[in-house]
C-alpha positions in Angstrom: -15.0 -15.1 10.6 -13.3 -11.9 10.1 -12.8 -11.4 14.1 -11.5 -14.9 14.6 -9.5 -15.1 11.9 -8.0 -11.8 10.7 -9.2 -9.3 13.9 -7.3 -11.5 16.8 -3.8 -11.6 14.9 -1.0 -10.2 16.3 2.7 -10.7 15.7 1.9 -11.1 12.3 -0.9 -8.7 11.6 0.2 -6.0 9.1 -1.7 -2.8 7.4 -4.3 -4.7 4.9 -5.9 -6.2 7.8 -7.7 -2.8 8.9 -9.3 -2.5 5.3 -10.3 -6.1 5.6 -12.1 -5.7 9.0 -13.3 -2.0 8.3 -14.7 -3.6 4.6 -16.1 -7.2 5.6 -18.3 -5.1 8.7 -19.8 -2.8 6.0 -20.5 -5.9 4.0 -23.0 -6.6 6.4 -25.2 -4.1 5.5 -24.6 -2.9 1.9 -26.8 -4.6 -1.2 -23.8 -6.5 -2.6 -26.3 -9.0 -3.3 -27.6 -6.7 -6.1 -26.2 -8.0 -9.3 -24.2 -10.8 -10.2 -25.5 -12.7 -6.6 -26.9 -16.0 -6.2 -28.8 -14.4 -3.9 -30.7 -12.3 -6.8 -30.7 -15.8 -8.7 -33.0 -17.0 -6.2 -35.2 -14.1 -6.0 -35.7 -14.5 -10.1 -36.5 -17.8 -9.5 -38.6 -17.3 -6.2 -40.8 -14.5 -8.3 -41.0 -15.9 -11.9 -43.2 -18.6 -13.6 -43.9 -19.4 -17.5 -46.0 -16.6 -17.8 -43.9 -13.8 -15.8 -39.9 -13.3 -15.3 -39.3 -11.2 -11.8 -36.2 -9.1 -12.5 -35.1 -7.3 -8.8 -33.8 -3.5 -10.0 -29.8 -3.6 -9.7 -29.7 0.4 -8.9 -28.4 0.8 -5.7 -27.7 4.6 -3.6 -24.1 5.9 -4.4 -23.6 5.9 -1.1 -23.0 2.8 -0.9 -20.2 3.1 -3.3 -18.6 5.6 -1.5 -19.0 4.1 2.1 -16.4 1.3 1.6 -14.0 4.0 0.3 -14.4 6.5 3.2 -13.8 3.8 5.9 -11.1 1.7 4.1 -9.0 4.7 2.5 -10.4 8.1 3.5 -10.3 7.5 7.5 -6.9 5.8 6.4 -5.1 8.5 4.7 -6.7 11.2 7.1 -5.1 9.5 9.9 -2.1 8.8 8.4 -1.3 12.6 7.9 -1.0 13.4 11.3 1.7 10.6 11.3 3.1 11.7 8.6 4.0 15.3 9.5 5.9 14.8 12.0 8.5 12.1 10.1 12.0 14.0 8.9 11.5 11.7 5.5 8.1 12.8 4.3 8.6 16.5 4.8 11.6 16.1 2.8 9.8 14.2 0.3 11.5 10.8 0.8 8.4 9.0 1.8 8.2 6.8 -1.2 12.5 6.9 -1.8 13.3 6.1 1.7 11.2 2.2 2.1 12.2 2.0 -1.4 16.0 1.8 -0.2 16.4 -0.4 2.2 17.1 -4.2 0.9 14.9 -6.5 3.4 11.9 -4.0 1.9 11.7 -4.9 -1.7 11.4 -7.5 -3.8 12.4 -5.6 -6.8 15.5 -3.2 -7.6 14.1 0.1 -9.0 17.6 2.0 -8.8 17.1 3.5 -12.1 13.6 5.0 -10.6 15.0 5.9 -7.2 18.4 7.7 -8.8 15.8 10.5 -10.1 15.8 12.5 -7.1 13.0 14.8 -8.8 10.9 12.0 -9.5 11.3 10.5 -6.4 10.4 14.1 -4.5 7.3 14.6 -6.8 5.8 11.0 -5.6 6.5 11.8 -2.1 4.8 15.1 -1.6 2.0 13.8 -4.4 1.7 11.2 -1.6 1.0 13.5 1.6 -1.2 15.7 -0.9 -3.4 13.3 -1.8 -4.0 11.3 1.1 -4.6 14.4 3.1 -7.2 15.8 0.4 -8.9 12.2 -0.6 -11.8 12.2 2.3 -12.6 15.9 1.0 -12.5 14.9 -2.7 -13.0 11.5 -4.0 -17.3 11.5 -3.6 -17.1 14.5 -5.3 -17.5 13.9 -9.6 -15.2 15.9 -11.2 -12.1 14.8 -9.0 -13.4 11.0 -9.1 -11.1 10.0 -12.5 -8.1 12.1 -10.7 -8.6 10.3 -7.7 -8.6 7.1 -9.2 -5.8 7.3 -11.7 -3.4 8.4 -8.6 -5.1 6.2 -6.3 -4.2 2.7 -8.6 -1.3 4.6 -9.7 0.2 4.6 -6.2 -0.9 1.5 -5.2 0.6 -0.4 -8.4 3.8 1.1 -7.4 3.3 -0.5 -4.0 2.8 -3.9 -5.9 5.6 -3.9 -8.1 8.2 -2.8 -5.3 7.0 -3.9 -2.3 6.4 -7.8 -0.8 2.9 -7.1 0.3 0.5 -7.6 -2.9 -2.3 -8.0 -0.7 -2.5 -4.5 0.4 -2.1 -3.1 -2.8 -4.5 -5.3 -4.3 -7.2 -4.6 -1.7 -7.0 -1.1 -2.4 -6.5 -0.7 -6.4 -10.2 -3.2 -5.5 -11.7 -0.1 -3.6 -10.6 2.4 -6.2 -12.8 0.7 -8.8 -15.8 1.7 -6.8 -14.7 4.8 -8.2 -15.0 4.2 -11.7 -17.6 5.9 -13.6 -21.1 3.6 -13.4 -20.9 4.4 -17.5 -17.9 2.7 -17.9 -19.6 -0.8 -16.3 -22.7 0.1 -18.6 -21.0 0.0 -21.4 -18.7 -2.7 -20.5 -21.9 -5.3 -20.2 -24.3 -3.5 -22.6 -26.0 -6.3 -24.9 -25.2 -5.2 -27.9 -21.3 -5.2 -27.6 -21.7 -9.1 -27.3 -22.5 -11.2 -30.7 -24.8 -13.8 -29.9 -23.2 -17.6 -30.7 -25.6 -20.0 -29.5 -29.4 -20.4 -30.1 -31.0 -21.9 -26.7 -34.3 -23.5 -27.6 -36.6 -24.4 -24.7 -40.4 -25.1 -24.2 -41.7 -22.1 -22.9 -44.5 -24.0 -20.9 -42.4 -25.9 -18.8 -41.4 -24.4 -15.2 -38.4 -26.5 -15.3 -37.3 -25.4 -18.4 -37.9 -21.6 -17.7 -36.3 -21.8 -14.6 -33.0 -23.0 -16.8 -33.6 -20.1 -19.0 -32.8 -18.2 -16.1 -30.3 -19.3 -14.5 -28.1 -19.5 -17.6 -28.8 -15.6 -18.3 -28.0 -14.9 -14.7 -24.6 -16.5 -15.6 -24.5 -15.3 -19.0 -23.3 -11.7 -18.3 -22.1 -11.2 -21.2 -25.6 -12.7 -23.1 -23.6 -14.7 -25.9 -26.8 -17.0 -25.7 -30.1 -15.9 -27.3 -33.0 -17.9 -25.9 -36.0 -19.3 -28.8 -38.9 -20.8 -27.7 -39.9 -24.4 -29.1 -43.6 -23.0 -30.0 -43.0 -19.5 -31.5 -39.1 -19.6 -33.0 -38.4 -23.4 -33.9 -40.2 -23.1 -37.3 -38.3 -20.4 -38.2 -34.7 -22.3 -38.1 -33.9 -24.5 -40.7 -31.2 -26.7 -38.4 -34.3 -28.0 -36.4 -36.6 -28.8 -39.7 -35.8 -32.9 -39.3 -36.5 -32.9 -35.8 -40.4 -33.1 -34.8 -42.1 -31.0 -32.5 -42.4 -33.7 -29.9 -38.7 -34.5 -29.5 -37.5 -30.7 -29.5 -39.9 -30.3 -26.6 -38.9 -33.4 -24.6 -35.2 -32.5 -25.1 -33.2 -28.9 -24.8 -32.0 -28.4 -28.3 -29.1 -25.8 -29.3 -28.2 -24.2 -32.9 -24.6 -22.5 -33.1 -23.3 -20.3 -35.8 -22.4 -22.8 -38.0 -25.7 -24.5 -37.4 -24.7 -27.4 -35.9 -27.7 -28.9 -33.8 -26.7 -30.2 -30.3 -29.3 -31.7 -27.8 -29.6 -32.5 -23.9 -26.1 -32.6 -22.2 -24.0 -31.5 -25.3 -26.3 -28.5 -25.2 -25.5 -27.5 -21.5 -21.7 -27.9 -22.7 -22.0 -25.7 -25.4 -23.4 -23.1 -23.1 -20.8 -23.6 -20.4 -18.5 -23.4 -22.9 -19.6 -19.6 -23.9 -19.2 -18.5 -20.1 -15.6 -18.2 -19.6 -15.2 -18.9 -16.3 -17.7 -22.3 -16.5 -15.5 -23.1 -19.3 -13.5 -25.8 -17.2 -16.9 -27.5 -16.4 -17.6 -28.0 -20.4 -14.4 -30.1 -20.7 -14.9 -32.0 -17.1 -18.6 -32.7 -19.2 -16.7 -34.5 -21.9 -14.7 -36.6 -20.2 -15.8 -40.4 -20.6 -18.0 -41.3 -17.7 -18.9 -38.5 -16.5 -20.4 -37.6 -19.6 -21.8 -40.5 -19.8 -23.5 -40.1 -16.0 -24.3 -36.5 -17.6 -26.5 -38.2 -19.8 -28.2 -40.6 -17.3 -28.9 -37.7 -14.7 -30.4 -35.4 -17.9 -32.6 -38.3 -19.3 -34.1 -38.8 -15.8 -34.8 -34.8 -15.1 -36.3 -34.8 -18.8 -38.6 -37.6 -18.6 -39.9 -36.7 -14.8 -40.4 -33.1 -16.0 -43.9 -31.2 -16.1 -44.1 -29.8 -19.5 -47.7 -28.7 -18.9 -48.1 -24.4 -18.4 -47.7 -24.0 -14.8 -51.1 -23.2 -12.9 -52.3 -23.8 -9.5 -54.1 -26.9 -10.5 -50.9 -28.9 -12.0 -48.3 -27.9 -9.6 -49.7 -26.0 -7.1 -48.1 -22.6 -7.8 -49.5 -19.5 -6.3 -48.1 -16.2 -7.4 -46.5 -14.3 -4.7 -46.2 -11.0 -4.1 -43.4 -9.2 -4.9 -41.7 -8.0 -2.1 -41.3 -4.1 -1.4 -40.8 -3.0 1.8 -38.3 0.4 0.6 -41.8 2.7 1.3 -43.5 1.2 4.4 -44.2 4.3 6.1 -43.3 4.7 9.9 -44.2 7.8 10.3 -46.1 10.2 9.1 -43.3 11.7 6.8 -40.8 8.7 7.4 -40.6 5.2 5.8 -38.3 2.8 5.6 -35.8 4.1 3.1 -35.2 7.3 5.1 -34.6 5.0 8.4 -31.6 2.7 6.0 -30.2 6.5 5.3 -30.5 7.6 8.8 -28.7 4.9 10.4 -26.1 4.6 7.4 -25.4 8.1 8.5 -24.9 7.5 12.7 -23.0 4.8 11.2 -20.6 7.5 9.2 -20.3 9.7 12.2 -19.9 7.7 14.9 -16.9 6.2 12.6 -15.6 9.8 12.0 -15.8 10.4 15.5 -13.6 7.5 16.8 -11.0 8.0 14.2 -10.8 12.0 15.3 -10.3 11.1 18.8 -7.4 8.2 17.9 -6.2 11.4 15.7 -5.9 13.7 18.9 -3.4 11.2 19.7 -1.5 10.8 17.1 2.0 12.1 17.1 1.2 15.5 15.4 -1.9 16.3 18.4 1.5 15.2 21.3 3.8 17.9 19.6 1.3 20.2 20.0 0.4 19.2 23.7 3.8 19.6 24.3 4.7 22.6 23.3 1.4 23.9 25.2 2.0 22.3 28.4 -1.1 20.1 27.8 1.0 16.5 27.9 1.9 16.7 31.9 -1.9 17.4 32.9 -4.0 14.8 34.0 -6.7 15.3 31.6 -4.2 14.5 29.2 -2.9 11.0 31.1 -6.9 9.9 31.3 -7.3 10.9 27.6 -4.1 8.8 26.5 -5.8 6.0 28.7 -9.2 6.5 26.8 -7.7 6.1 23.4 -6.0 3.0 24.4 -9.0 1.5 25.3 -10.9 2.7 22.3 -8.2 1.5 19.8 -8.3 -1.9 21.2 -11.8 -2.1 20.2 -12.3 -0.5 17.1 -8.9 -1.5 15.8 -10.6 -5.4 15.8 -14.2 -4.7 14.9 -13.6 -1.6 12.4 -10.4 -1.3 11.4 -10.4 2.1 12.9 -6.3 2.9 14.3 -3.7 4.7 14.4 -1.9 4.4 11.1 2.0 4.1 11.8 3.3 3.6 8.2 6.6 4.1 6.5 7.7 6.7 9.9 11.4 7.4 10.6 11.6 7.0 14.4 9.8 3.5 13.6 10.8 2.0 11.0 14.1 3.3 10.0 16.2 4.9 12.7 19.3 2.8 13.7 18.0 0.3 11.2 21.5 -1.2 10.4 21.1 -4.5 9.0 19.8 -7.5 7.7 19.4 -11.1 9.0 19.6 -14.3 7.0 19.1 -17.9 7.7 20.7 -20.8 5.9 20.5 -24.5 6.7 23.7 -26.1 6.6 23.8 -29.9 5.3 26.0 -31.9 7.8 27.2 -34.6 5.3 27.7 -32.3 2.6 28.2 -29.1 4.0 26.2 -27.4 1.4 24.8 -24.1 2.8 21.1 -23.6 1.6 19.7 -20.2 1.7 15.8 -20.6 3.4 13.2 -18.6 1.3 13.4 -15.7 3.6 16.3 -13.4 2.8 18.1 -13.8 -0.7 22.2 -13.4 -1.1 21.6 -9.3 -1.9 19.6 -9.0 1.4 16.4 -8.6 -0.3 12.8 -11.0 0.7 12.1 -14.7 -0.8 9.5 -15.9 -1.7 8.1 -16.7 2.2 9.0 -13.3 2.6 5.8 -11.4 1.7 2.8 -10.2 3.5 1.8 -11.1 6.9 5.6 -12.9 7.0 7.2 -9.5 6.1 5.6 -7.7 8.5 6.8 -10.3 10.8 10.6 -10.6 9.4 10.9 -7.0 8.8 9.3 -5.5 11.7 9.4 -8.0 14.4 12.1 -10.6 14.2 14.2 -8.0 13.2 13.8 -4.0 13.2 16.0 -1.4 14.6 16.2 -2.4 17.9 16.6 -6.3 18.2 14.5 -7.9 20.7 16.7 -11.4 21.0 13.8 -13.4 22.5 11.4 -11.7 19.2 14.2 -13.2 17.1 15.0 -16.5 18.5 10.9 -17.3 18.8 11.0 -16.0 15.1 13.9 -18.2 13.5 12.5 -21.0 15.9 9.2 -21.1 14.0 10.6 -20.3 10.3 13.5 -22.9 10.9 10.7 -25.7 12.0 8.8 -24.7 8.9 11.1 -25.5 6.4 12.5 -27.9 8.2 9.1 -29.8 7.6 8.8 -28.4 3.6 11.8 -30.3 2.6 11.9 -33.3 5.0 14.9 -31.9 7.3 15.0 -34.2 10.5 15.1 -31.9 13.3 16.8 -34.5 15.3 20.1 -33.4 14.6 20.0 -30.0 12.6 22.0 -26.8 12.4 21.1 -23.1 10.6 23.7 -20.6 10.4 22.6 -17.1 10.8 24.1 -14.7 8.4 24.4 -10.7 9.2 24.6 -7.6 6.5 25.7 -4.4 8.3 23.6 -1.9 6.2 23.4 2.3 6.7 20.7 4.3 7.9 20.1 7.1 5.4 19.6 10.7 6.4 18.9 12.2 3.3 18.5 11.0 -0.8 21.6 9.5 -2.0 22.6 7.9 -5.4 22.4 4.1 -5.8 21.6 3.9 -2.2 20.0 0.3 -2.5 22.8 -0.7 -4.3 25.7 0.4 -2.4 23.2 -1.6 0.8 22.7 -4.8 -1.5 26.8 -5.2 -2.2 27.7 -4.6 2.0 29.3 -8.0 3.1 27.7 -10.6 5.0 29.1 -11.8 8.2 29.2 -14.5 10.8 25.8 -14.1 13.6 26.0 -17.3 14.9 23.7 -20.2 14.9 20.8 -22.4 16.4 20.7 -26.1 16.6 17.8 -28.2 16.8 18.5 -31.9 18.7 16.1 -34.3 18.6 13.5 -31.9 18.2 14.8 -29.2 21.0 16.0 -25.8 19.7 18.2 -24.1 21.1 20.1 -20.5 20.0 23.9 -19.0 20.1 23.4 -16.2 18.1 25.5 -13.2 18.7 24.6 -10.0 19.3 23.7 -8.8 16.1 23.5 -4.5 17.9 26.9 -5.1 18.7 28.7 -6.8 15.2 
């Protein structure tokens, strides 16, 4: 799904997608299925009977914790260096101030952050710092915290002034791999939870156990304690007018007030102690459905074996539980050491193709340049190579170069900002589309995949016109569409905002940029369904 979907994207691929191809291909391999799965669920259930519950171990190798964060960020960052040293803005330490600046980049103003030129120059060389030291540092335990609280730190700052949450999100997701195994320990240990329901079920029917589990799977937080009929039932006083029969043909339920509830209002109680199966409680109440509730229970309750499960009344053999971690192979080799030596080819044969997209990265060509190396031949075959290499770990693995926030790219002779409006031909009301607001700064279709696309294709500093027109075809149709414009006879004005390229930090930058003027860029028309373009030459304005 991954390659389909996300790996054969193009014109509107942007940066998140190599952590989602490099992380979804791990996920193949690593025991996510470990805790919270269904997958576990059916292994309890697979394993246990009345008389034993099978409970899989959830410990899983620290590698596997790390491995996610050394493909999706380490390789990342490492990478990105050798971009990065070469760019006029992060020497200076205008890597974070300089994307921060320009209009069509953020959704939010932070003038009052990016007016602290020390500030501003402490983020920026933090930045290269840390990315450059996190493959060296983040597995090790006393710079995990540090790496963290930077790590989220960074990337919250990405969230709050950039339009591309996914990217941030992704990553502050992969920093929490980070976070202390204690901290989760303590955050589900038992204890911390009072207990609000008493769950009484017959502890001799498979049916009945096999419920007990389930809801405990569920119950993460273990706000249910579970009382057998035979042993516990005495003991509460709620349950004294209720004989023995009855609480064994139907699952009964004591809260803390002591009100008793039975069969379906019981399974609503419970859902209604797991937060997120709180919705299904109220969908359980609603008339009808709770009535149905009540058919489908009463039917499961009378066809139930309540007898102790043994091979002679329902045929259950007890299997054996499966553990195949210390089948030896060899003499001195079993099965565990094979998962850690191939997790290991897998690490440096990832290593490796990164390093040899990173001898080609712009750093590695200054370098064959001043040596004489970039005329060879070896050199023209070895360009070749990485070209072909990129264009097939860059699908499978995520593995690229990483071109992000660079002068020569992204900013130089980046002088301004296109807009689109849809102009009403019986009113002649002028409509701003959701793409670029009045100061020059992304809507709300701008973000993501789209901003990549608006801010980096459509239009960047060197318009391609064909880029554009394909680009304000497809956005134009869009809305069009949205808000029921008949694109039989309708015209979109294109609106231009001459903006300057900065060559060093200046005061209220963004500002000055946000109050520039916007001027005539021409138009498109669509006529009975045909587009067609006369928009100027935005180079030249």
């Amino acid at each position: 799904m991954s390659l389909i979907l996300i790996g054969s994207i193009g014109s509107y691929e942007y940066h998140v997608f190599y952590a989602y191809m490099g992380v979804n291909f791990l996920l193949i391999f690593l025991p996510i299925s470990q805790c919270f799965s269904i997958d576990r669920l059916i292994q309890k259930l697979k394993y246990s009977n009345t008389t034993f519950q099978y409970n899989p171990s959830k410990k899983v190798k620290q590698l596997y914790y790390f491995l996610p964060l050394f493909v999706a960020i380490g390789l990342v960052y490492f990478d990105s260096i050798f971009v990065k040293l070469t760019a006029n803005s992060w020497l200076q330490g205008l890597g974070m101030w300089m994307p921060s600046s320009f209009p069509m980049m953020v959704h939010n103003n932070l003038t009052f952050v990016l007016n602290n030129k020390i500030v501003m120059l402490f983020l920026g060389y933090l930045t290269l710092i840390f990315e450059a030291l996190f493959i060296f540092l983040f597995f090790r335990k006393k710079f995990r915290i540090l790496m963290l609280i930077i790590g989220v730190g960074l990337h919250l700052g990405i969230l709050i002034t950039f339009p591309i949450p996914w990217f941030a999100l992704i990553f502050i997701s992969l920093y929490l791999l980070l976070v202390p195994v204690s901290f989760w320990q303590k955050v589900f240990k038992i204890k911390s939870y009072k207990k609000t329901l008493k769950f009484y079920y017959d502890a001799e029917c498979p049916l009945c156990v096999r419920t007990k589990i389930i809801i405990t799977h569920f119950d993460f937080f273990n706000k249910i304690e579970f009382k057998t009929v035979q042993f516990d039932a005495s003991e509460d006083t709620g349950l004294n007018d209720i004989d023995r029969n009855t609480l064994l043909d139907d699952i009964h339920s004591v809260d803390l007030k002591g009100t008793v509830f039975s069969g379906v209002d019981t399974y609503i109680q419970v859902l209604k102690r797991i937060f997120y199966l709180y919705p299904i409680s109220l969908l359980l109440r609603v008339p009808g459905i709770y009535h149905l509730a009540k058919k489908v229970y009463a039917y499961v309750a009378l066809n139930r074996t309540n007898e102790r499960c043994t091979e002679e009344n329902c045929g259950y053999n007890p299997p054996e539980i499966p553990n195949d971690s210390n089948i030896k192979l060899l003499q001195n080799y079993n099965v565990n050491d094979l998962k850690l030596s191939l997790f290991k080819l897998l690490i440096y044969s990832l290593s490796f193709a990164q390093l040899i997209i990173i001898l080609n990265s712009p750093l590695s060509n200054k370098f064959y340049a001043f040596t004489g190396f970039e005329k060879s031949k070896i050199h023209s075959y070895f360009s070749a190579f990485n070209r072909n290499l990129i264009s097939t770990t860059k699908p499978l693995f995520g593995l690229t170069s990483h071109n992000v926030f660079i002068d020569d790219i992204h900013y130089k002779g980046y002088q301004h900002i296109i807009a689109i409006l849809y102009k009403n031909s019986v009113t002649n009301e002028e409509v701003w589309l959701p793409i670029i607001d009045k100061n020059g700064q992304p809507s709300y279709y701008n973000y993501g995949t789209n901003w990549r696309k608006v801010s980096f294709s459509m239009n960047n500093p060197n318009i391609n016109l064909k880029i554009l027109n394909d680009g304000v075809r497809d956005f134009t149709a869009f809305w069009a569409s949205k808000n029921r414009i008949d694109l039989k006879d309708a015209t979109f004005l294109i609106k231009v905002k001459k903006i300057d390229s900065p060559k060093g930090w200046e005061k209220d930058f963004l500002n000055k940029q946000i109050a520039k003027p916007w001027i005539d860029g021409g138009f498109i028309q669509w006529n009975d369904n045909q587009f067609s373009s006369q928009i100027k030459d935005i180079e030249s304005l």
